[in-house]
N, C-alpha and C positions, 0 to 999 in steps of 0.2 A: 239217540236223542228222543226224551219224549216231550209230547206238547198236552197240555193240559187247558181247556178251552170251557168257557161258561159266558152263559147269556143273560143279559139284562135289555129293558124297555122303559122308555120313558116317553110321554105323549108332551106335544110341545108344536107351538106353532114358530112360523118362520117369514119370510121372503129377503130373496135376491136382490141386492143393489143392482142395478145397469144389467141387470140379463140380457133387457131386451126381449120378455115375452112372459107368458103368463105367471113365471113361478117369481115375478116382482110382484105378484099380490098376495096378502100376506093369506095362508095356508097352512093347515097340519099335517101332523104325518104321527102314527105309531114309529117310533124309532127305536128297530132293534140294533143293540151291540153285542157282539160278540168280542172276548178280550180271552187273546191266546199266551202263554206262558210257557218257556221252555228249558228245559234242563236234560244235563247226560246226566243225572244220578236219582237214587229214588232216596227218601229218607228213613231212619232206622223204624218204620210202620210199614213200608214197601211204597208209599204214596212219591209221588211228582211233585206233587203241591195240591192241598187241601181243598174240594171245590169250594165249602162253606167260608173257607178263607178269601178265597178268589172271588165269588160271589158279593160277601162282603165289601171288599174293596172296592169292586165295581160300582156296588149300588150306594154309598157314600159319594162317588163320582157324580153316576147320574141325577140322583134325588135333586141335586141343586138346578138342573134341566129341564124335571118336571114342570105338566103344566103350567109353561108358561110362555113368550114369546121372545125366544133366542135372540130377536135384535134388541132388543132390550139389557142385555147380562153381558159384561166383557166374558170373553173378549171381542165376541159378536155386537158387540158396540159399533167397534170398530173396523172388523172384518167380515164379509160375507158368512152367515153360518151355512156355508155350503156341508153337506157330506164331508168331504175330504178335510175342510177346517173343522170341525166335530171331531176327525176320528183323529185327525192330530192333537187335536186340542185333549181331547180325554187320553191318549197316551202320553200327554205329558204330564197329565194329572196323576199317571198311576203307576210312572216310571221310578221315581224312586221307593216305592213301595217293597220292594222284593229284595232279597237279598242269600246266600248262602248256594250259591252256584244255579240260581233261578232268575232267567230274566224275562223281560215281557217282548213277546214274540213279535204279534202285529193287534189291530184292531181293525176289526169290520163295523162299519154301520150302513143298515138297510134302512131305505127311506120308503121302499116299497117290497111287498114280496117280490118283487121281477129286480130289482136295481139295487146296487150295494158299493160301497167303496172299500176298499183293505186300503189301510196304511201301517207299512212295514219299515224301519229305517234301514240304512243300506249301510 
């Protein structure tokens, strides 16, 4: 099996409905993702899957993220823009995207260099 993995950033403010402590004021964060993709086979180039492809599709994703302030944009309207609703949120963005025995692994977003969430489906 191999996974083929590429990074994107989008800067963007936020805050937490009912946390109950500082990260309900609203705040930014550089927001890295990382968005992983996986296949048994390579294609007749020897490649996984294409980074500038991968890359691509990512950054179509986040561009709409970009500065600006997540509770503001569904689905963050409506839901906490926690980590974890981002990084499910952007894998649903970019799940049907692939196709030809490639599919999309997990996604990570870092809200700090110290702190990150993976969401993986199971």
């Amino acid at each position: 099996m191999y996974q083929v993995s590429v990074e994107g950033h989008f800067d963007a403010a936020h805050y937490l409905r009912d946390y109950g402590g500082k990260c309900e004021n609203i705040h930014g964060h550089r927001f890295k993702v990382v968005v992983s993709l996986k296949t048994a086979k390579l294609n007749e180039t020897g490649l996984a899957y294409d980074f500038v492809e991968l890359k691509r599709h990512l950054g179509e994703v986040l561009d709409r993220f970009d500065h600006i302030s997540l509770n503001d944009v569904p689905p963050f309207d409506k839901i906490n823009p926690s980590s974890e609703n981002i990084a499910v949120t952007i894998y649903d963005q970019l799940k049907g995207r692939f196709s030809g025995g490639v599919s999309l692994s997990s996604i990570e977003v870092w809200e700090s260099p110290q702190s990150c969430v993976t969401y993986r489906p199971e």
